[in-house]
PQR file with spaces between the fields and no chain letter, atoms N, CA, C, O and H, PARSE charges and radii, in Angstrom:
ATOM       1  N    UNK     1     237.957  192.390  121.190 -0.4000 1.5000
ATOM       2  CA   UNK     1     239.327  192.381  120.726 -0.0000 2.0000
ATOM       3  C    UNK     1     239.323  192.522  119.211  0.5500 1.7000
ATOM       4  O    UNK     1     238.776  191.713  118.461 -0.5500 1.4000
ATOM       5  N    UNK     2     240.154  193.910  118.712 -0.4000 1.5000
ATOM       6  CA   UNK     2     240.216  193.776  117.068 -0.0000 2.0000
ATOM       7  C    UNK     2     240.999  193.142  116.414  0.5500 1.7000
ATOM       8  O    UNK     2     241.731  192.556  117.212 -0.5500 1.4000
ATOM       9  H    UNK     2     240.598  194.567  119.321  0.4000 1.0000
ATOM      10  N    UNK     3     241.273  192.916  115.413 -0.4000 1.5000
ATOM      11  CA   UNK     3     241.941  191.622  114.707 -0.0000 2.0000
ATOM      12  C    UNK     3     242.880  192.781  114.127  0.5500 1.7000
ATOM      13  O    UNK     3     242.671  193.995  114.130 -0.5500 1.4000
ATOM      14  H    UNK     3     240.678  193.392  114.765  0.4000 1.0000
ATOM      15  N    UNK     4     244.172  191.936  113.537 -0.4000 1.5000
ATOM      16  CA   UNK     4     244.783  192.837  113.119 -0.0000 2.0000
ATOM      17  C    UNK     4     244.533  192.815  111.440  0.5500 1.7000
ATOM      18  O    UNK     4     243.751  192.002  110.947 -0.5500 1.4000
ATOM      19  H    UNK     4     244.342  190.950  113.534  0.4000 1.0000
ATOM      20  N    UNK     5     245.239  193.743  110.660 -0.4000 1.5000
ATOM      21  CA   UNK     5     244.753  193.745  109.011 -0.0000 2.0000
ATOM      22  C    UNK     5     245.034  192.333  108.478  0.5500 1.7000
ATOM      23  O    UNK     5     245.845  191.668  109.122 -0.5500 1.4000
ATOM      24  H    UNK     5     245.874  194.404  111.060  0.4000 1.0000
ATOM      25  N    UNK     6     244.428  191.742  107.301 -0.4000 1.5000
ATOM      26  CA   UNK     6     244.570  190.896  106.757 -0.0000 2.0000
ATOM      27  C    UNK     6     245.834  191.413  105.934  0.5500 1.7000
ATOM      28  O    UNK     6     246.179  192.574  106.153 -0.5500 1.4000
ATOM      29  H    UNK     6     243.769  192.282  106.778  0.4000 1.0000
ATOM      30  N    UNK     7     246.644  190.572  104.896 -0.4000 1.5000
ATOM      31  CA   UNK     7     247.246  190.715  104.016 -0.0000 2.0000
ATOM      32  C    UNK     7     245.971  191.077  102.770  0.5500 1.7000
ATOM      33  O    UNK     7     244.962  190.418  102.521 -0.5500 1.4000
ATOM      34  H    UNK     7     246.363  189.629  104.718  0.4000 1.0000
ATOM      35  N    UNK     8     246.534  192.575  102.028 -0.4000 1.5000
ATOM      36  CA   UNK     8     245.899  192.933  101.403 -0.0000 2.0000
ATOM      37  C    UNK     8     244.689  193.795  101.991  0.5500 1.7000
ATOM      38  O    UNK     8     243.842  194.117  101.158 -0.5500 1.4000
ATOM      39  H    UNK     8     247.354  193.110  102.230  0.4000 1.0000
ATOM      40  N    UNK     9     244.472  194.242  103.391 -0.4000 1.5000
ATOM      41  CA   UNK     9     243.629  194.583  103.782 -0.0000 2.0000
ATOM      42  C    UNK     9     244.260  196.086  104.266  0.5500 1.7000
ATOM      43  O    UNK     9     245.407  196.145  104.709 -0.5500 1.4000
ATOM      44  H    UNK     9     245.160  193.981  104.068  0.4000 1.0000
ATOM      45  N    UNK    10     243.536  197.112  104.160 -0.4000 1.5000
ATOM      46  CA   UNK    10     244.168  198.034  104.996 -0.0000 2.0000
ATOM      47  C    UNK    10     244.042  198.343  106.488  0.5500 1.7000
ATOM      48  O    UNK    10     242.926  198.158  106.973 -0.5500 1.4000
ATOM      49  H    UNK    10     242.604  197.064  103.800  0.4000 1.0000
ATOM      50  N    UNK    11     244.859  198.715  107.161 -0.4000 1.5000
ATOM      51  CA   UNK    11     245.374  198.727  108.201 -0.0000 2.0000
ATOM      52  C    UNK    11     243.807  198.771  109.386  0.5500 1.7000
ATOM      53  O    UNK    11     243.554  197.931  110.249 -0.5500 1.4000
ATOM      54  H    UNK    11     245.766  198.865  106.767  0.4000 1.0000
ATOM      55  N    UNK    12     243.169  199.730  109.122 -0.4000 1.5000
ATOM      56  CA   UNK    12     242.088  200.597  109.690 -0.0000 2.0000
ATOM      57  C    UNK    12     240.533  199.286  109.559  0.5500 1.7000
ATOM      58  O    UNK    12     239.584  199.149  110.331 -0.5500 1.4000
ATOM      59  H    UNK    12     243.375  200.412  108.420  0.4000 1.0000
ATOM      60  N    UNK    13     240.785  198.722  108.585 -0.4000 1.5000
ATOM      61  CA   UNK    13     239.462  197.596  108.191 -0.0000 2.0000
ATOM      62  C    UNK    13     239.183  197.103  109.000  0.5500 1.7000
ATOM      63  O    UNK    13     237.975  196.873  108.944 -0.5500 1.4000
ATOM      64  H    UNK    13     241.557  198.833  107.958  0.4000 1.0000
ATOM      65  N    UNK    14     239.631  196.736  109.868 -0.4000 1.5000
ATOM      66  CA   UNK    14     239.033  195.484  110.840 -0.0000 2.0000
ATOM      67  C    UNK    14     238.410  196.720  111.816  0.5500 1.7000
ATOM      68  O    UNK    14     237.184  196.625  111.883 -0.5500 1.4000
ATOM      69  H    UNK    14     240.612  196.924  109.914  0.4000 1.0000
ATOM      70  N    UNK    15     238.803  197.535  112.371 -0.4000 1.5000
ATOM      71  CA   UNK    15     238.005  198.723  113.163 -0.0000 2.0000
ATOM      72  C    UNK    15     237.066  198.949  112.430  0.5500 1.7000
ATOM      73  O    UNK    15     236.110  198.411  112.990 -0.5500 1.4000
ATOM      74  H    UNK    15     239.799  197.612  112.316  0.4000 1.0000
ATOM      75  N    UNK    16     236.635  199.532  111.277 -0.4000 1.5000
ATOM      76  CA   UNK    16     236.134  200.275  110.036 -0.0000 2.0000
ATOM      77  C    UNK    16     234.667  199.149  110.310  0.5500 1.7000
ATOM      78  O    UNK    16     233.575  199.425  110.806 -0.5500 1.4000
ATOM      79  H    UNK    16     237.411  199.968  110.822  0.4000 1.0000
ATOM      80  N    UNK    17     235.063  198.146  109.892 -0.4000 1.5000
ATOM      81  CA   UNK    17     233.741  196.640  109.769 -0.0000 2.0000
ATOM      82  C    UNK    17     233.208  196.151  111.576  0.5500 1.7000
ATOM      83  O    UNK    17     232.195  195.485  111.786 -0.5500 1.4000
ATOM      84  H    UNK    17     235.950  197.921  109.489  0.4000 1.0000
ATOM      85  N    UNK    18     234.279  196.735  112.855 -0.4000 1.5000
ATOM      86  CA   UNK    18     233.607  196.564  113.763 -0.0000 2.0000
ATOM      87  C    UNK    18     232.731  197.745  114.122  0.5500 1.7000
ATOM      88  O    UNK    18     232.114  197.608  115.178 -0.5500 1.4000
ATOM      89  H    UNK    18     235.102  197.276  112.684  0.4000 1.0000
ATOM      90  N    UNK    19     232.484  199.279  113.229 -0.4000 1.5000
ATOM      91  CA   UNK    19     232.018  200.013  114.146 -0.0000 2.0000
ATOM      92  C    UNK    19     230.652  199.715  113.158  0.5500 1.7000
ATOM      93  O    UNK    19     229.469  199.833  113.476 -0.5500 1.4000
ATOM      94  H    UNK    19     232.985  199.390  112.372  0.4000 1.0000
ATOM      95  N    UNK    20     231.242  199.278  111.823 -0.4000 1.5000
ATOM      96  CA   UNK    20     229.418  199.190  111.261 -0.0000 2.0000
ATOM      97  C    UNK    20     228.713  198.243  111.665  0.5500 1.7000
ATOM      98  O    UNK    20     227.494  198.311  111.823 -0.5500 1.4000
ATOM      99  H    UNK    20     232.203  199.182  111.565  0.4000 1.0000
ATOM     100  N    UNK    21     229.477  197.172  111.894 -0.4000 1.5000
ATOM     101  CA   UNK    21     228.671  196.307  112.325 -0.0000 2.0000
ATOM     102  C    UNK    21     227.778  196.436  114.135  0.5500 1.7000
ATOM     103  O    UNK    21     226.863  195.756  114.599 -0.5500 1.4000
ATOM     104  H    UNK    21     230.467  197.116  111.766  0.4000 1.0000
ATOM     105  N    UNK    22     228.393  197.353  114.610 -0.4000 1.5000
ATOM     106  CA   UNK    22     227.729  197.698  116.317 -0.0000 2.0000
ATOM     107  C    UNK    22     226.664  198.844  115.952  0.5500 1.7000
ATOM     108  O    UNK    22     225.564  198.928  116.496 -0.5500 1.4000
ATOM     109  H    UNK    22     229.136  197.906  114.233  0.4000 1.0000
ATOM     110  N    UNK    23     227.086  199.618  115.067 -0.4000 1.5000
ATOM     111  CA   UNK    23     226.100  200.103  114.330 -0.0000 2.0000
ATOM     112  C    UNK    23     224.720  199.643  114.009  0.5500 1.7000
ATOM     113  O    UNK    23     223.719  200.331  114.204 -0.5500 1.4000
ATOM     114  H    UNK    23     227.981  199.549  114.625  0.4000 1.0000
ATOM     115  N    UNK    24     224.721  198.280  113.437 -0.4000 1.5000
ATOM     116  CA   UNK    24     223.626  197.762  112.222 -0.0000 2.0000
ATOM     117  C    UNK    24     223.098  197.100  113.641  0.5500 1.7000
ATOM     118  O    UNK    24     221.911  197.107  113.968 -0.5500 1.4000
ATOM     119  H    UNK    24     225.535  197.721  113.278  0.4000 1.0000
ATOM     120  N    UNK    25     224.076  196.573  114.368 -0.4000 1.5000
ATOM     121  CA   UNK    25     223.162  196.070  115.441 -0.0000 2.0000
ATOM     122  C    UNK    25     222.251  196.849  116.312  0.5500 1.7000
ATOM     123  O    UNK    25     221.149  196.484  116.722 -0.5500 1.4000
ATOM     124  H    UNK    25     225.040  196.568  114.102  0.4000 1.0000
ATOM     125  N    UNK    26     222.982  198.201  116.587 -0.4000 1.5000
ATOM     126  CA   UNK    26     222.379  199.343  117.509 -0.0000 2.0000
ATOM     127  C    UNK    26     220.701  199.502  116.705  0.5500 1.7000
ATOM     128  O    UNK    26     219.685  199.573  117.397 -0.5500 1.4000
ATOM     129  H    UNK    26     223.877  198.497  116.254  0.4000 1.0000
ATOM     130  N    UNK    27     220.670  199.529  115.507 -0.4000 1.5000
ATOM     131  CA   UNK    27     220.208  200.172  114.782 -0.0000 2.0000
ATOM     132  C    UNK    27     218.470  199.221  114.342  0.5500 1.7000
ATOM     133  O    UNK    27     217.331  199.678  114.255 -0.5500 1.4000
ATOM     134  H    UNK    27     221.495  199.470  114.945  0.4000 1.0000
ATOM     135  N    UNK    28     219.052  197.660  114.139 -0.4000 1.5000
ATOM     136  CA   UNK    28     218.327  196.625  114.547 -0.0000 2.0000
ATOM     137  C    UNK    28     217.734  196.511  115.533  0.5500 1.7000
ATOM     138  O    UNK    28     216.627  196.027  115.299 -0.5500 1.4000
ATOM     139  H    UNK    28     219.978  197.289  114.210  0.4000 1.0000
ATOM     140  N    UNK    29     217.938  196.761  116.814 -0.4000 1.5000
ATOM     141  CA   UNK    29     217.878  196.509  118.434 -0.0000 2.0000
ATOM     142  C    UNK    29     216.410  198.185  118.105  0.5500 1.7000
ATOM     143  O    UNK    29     215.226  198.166  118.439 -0.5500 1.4000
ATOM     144  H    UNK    29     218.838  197.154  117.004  0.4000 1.0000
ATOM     145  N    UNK    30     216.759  198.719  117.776 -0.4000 1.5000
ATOM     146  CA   UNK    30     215.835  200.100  117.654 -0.0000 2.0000
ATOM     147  C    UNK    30     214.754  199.803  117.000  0.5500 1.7000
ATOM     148  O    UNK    30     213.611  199.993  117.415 -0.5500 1.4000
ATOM     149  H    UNK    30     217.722  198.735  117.505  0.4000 1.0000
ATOM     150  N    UNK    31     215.153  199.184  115.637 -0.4000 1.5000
ATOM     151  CA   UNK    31     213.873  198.914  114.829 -0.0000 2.0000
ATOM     152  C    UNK    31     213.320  198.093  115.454  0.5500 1.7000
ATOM     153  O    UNK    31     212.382  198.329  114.693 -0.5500 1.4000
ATOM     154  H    UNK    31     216.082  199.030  115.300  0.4000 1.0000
ATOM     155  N    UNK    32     212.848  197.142  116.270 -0.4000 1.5000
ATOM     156  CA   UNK    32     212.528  196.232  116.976 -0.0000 2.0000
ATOM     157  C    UNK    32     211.960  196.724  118.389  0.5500 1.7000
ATOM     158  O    UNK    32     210.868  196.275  118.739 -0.5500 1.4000
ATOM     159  H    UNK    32     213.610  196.950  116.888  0.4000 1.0000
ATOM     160  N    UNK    33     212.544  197.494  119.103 -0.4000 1.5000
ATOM     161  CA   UNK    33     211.729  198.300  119.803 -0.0000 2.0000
ATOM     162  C    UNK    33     211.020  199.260  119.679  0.5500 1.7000
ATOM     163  O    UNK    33     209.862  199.189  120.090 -0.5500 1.4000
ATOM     164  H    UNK    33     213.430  197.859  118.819  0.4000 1.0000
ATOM     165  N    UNK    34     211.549  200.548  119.022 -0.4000 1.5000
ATOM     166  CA   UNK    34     210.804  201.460  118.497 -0.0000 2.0000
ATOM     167  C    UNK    34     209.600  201.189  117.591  0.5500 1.7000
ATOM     168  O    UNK    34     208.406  201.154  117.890 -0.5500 1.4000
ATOM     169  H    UNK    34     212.490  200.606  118.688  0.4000 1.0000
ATOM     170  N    UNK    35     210.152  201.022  116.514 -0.4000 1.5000
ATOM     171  CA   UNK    35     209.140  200.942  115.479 -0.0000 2.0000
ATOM     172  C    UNK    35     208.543  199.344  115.614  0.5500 1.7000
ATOM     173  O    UNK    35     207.845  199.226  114.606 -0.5500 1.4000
ATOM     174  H    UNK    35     211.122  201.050  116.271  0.4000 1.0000
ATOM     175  N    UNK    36     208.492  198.294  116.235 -0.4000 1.5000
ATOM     176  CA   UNK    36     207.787  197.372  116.336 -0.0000 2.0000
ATOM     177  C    UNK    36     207.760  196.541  115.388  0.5500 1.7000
ATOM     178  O    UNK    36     206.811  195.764  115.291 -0.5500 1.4000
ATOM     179  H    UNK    36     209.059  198.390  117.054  0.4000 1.0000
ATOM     180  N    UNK    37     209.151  196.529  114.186 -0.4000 1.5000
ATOM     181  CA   UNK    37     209.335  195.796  112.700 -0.0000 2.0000
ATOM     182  C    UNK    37     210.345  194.791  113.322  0.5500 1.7000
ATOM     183  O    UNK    37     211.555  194.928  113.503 -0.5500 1.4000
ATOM     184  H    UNK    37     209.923  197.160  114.265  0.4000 1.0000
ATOM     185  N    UNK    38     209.505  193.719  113.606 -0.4000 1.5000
ATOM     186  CA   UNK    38     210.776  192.385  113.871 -0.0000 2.0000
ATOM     187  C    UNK    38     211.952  191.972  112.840  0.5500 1.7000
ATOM     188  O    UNK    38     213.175  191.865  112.926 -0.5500 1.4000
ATOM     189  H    UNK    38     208.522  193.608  113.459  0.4000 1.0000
ATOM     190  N    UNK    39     210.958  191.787  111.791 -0.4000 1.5000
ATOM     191  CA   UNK    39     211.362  191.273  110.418 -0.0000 2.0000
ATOM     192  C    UNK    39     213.259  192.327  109.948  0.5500 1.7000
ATOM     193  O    UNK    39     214.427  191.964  109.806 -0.5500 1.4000
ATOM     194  H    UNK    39     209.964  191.874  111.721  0.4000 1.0000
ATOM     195  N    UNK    40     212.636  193.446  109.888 -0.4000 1.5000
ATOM     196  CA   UNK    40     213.847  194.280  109.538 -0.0000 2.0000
ATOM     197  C    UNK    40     215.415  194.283  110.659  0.5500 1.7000
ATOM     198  O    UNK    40     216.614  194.211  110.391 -0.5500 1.4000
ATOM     199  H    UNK    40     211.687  193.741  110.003  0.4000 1.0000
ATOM     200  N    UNK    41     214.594  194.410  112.041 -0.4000 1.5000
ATOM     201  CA   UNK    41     215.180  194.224  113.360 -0.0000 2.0000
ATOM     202  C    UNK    41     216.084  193.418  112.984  0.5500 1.7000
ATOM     203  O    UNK    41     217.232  193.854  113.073 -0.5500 1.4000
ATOM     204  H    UNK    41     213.620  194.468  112.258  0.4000 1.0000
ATOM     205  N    UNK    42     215.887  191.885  112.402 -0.4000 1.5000
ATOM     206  CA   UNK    42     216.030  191.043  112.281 -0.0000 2.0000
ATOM     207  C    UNK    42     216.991  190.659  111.935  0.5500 1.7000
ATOM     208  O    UNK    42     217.837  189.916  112.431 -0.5500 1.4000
ATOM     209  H    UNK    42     214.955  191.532  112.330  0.4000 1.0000
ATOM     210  N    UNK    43     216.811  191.629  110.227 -0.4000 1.5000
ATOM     211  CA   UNK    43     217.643  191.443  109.480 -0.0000 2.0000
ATOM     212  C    UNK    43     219.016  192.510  109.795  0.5500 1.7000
ATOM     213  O    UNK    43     220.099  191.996  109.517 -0.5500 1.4000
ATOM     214  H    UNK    43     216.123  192.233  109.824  0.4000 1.0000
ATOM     215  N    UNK    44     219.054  193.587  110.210 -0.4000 1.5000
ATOM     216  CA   UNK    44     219.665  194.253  110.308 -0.0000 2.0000
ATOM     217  C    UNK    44     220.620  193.741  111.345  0.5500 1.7000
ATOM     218  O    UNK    44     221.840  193.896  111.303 -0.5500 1.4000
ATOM     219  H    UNK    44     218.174  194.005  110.436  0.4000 1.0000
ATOM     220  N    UNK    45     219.964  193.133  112.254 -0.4000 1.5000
ATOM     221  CA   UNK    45     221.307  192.115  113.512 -0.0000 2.0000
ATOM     222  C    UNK    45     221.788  191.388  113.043  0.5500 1.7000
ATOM     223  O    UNK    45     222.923  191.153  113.458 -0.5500 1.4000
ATOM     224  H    UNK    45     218.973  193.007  112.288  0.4000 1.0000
ATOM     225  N    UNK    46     221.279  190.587  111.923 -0.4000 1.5000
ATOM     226  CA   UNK    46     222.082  189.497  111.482 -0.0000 2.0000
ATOM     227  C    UNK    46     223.334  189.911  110.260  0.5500 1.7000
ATOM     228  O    UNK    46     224.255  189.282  109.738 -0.5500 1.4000
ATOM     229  H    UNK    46     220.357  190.778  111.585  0.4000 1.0000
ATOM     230  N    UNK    47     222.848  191.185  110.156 -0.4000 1.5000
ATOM     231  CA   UNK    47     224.052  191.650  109.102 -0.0000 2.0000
ATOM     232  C    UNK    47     224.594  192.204  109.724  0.5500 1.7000
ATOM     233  O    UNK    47     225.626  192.292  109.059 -0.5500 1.4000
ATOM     234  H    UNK    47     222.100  191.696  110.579  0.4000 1.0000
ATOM     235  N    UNK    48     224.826  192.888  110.846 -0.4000 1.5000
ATOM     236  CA   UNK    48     225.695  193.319  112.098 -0.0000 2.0000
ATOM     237  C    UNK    48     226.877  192.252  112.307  0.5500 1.7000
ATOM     238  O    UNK    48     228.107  192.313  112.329 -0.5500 1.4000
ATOM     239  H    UNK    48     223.987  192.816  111.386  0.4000 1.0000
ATOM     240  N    UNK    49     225.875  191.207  112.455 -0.4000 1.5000
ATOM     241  CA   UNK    49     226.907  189.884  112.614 -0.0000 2.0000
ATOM     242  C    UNK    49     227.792  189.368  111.632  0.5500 1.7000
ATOM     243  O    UNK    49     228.902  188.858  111.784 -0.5500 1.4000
ATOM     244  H    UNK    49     224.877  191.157  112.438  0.4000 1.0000
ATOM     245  N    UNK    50     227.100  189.588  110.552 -0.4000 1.5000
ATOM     246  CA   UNK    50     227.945  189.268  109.637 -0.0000 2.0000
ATOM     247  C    UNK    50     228.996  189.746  108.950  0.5500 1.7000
ATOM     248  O    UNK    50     229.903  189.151  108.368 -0.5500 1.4000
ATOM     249  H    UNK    50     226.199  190.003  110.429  0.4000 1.0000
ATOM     250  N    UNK    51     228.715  191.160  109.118 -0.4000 1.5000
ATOM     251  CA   UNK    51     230.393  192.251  108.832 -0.0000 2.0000
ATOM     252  C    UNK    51     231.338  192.694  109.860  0.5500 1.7000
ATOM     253  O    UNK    51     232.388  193.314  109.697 -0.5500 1.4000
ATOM     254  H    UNK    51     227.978  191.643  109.591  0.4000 1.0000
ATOM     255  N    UNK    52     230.707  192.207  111.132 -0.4000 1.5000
ATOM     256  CA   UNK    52     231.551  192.579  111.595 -0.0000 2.0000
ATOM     257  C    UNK    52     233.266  191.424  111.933  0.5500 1.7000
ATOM     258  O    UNK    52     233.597  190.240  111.866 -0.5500 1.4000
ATOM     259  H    UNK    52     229.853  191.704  111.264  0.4000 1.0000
ATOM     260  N    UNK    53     233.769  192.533  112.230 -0.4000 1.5000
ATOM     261  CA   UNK    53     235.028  191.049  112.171 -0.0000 2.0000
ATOM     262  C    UNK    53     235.441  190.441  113.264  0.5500 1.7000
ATOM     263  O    UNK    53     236.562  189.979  113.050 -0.5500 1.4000
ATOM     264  H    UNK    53     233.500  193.495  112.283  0.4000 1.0000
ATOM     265  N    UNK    54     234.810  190.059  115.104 -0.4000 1.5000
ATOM     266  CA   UNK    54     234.925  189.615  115.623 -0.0000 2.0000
ATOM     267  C    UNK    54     234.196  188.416  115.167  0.5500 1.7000
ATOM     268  O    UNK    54     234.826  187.707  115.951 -0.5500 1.4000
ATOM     269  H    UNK    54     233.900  190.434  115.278  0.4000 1.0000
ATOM     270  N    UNK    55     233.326  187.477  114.512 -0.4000 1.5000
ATOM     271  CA   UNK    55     232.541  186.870  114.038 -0.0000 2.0000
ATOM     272  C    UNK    55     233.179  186.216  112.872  0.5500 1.7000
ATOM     273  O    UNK    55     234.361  186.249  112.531 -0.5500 1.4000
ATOM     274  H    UNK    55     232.815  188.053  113.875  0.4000 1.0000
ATOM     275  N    UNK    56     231.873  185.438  112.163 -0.4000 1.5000
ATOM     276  CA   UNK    56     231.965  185.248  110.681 -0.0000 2.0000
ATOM     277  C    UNK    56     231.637  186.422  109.752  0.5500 1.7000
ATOM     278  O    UNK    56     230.527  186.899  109.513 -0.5500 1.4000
ATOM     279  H    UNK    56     230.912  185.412  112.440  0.4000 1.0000
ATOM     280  N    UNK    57     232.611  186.719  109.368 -0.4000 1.5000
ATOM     281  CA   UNK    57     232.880  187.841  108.461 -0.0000 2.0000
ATOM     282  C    UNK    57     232.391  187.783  107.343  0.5500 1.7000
ATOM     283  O    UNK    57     232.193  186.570  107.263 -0.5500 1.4000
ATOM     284  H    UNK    57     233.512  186.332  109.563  0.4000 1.0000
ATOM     285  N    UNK    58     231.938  188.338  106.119 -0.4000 1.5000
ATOM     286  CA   UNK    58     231.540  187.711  104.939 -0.0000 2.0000
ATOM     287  C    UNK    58     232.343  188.713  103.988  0.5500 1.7000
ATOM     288  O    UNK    58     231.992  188.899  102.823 -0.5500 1.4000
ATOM     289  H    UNK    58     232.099  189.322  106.185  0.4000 1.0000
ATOM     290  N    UNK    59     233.777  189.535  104.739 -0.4000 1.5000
ATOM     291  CA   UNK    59     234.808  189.861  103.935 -0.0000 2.0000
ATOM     292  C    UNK    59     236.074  189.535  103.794  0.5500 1.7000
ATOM     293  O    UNK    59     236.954  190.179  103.223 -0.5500 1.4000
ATOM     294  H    UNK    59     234.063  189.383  105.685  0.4000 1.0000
ATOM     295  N    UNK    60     236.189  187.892  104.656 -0.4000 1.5000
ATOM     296  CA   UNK    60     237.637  187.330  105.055 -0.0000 2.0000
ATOM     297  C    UNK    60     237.321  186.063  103.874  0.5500 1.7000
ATOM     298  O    UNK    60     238.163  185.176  104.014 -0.5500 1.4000
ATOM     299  H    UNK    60     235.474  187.369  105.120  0.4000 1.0000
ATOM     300  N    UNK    61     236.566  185.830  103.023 -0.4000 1.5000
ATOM     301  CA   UNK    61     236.502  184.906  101.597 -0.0000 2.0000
ATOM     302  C    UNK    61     237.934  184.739  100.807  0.5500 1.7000
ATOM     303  O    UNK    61     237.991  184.088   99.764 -0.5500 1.4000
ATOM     304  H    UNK    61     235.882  186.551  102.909  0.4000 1.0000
């Protein structure tokens, strides 16, 4: 479920921060299988999580 815009936010943002963030996760989930780099895997899911805006956001401050 997408959230709707914040005040001050434009309209499209909350879509915009859920597709990067399914992205960073897709992308994590790869490095971790493919290439066999946990560490990056790692990091890249957890910043998935963190921009995206079903979650804790780290652009709703």
């Amino acid at each position: 479920m997408l959230r709707h815009a914040l005040p001050g936010q434009l309209p499209g943002m909350a879509t915009l921060l859920w597709i990067i963030a399914v992205i960073l996760v897709i992308a994590g989930i790869y490095v971790i299988l493919a290439r066999r780099d946990l560490l990056w895997g790692i990091v890249l899911i957890v910043l998935g999580f963190l921009v995206g805006p079903g979650g804790v956001s780290i652009f709703n401050v």
